[in-house]
C-alpha positions in Angstrom: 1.1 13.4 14.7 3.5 11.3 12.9 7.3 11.6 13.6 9.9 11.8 11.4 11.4 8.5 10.4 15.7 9.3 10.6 17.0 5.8 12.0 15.8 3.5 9.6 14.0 2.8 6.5 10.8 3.8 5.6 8.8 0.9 5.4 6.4 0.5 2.3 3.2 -1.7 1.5 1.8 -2.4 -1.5 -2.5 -2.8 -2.4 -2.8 -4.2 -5.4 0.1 -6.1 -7.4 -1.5 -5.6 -11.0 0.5 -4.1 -13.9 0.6 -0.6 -12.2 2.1 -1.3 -9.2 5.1 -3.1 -11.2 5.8 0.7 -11.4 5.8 1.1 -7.5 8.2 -2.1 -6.5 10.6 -0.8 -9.3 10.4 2.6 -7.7 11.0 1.2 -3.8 13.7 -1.1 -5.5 15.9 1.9 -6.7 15.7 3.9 -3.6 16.4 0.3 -1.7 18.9 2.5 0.9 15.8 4.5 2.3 13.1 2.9 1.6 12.1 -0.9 2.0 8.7 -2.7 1.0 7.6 -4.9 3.7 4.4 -6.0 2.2 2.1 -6.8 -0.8 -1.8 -7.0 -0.9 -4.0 -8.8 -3.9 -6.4 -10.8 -3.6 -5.6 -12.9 -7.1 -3.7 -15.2 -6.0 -1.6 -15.4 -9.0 -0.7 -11.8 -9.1 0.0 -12.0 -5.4 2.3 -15.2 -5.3 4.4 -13.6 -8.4 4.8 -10.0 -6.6 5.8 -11.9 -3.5 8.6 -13.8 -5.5 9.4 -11.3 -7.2 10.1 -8.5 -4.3 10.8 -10.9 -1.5 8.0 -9.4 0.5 5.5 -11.0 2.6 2.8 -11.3 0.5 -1.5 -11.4 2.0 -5.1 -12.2 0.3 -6.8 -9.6 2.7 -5.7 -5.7 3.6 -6.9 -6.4 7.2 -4.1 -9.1 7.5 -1.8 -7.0 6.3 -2.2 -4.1 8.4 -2.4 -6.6 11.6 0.8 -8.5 10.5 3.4 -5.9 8.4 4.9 -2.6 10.5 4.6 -0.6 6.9 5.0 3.4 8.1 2.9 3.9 4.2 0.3 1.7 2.4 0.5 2.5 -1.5 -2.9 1.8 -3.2 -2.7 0.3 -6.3 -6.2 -1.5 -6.4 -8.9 -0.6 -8.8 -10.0 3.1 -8.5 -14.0 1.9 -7.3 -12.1 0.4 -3.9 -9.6 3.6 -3.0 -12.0 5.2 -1.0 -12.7 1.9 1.6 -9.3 1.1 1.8 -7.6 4.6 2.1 -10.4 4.7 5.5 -9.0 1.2 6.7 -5.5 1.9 6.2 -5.8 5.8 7.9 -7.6 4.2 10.6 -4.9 1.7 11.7 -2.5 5.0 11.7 -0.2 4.6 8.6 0.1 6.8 5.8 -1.4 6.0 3.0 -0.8 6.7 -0.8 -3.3 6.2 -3.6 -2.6 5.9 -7.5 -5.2 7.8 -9.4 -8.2 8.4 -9.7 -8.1 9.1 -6.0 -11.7 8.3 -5.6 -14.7 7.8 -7.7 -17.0 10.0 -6.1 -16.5 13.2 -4.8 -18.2 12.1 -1.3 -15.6 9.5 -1.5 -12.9 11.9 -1.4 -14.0 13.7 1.1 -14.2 10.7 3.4 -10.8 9.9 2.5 -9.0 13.1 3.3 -11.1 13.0 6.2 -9.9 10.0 7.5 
């Protein structure tokens, strides 16, 4: 079970730095007192050097790096729809929360897995 986070700020991650999660870092940015984002995840890397710059946050080419590397409490997915499902299962297995833009999966196996995990 996950505890309650009431001493700090909730840390946030990123997946995905295309024109949807734009939405996302302007979102963490104006709750900046409670929330933080500690990471960002792409591997373009255009799209990840210019979220990087842009947020201040430590950007990686690969998810498993990330979740080795950045103390994120959630992981916000913001990848193509076709990759939610492998990810969400990565991200749930190294115990962080995990968020996903929609569609939430493809397939309806998919989904499964994923609430599953």
């Amino acid at each position: 079970m996950f505890a309650t986070v009431t001493d700090r700020k909730i840390r946030f991650a990123v997946v995905g730095c295309g024109r949807i999660a734009k939405n996302h870092f302007a979102a963490i940015a104006q709750h900046k007192d409670n929330i933080e984002l500690v990471g960002v995840c792409d591997t373009n890397r255009e799209r990840l050097k210019a979220a990087s710059e842009a947020t201040g946050a430590p950007g990686f080419s690969r998810l498993g790096d990330m979740l080795k590397d950045c103390d994120a409490d959630i992981v916000v997915i913001a990848s193509p729809s076709g990759l939610h499902a492998e990810q969400t299962i990565q991200i749930a297995a190294s115990g962080r929360h995990v968020m996903t833009e929609k569609p939430m999966a493809t397939r309806w196996l998919d989904g499964k897995r994923m609430v599953q995990a």
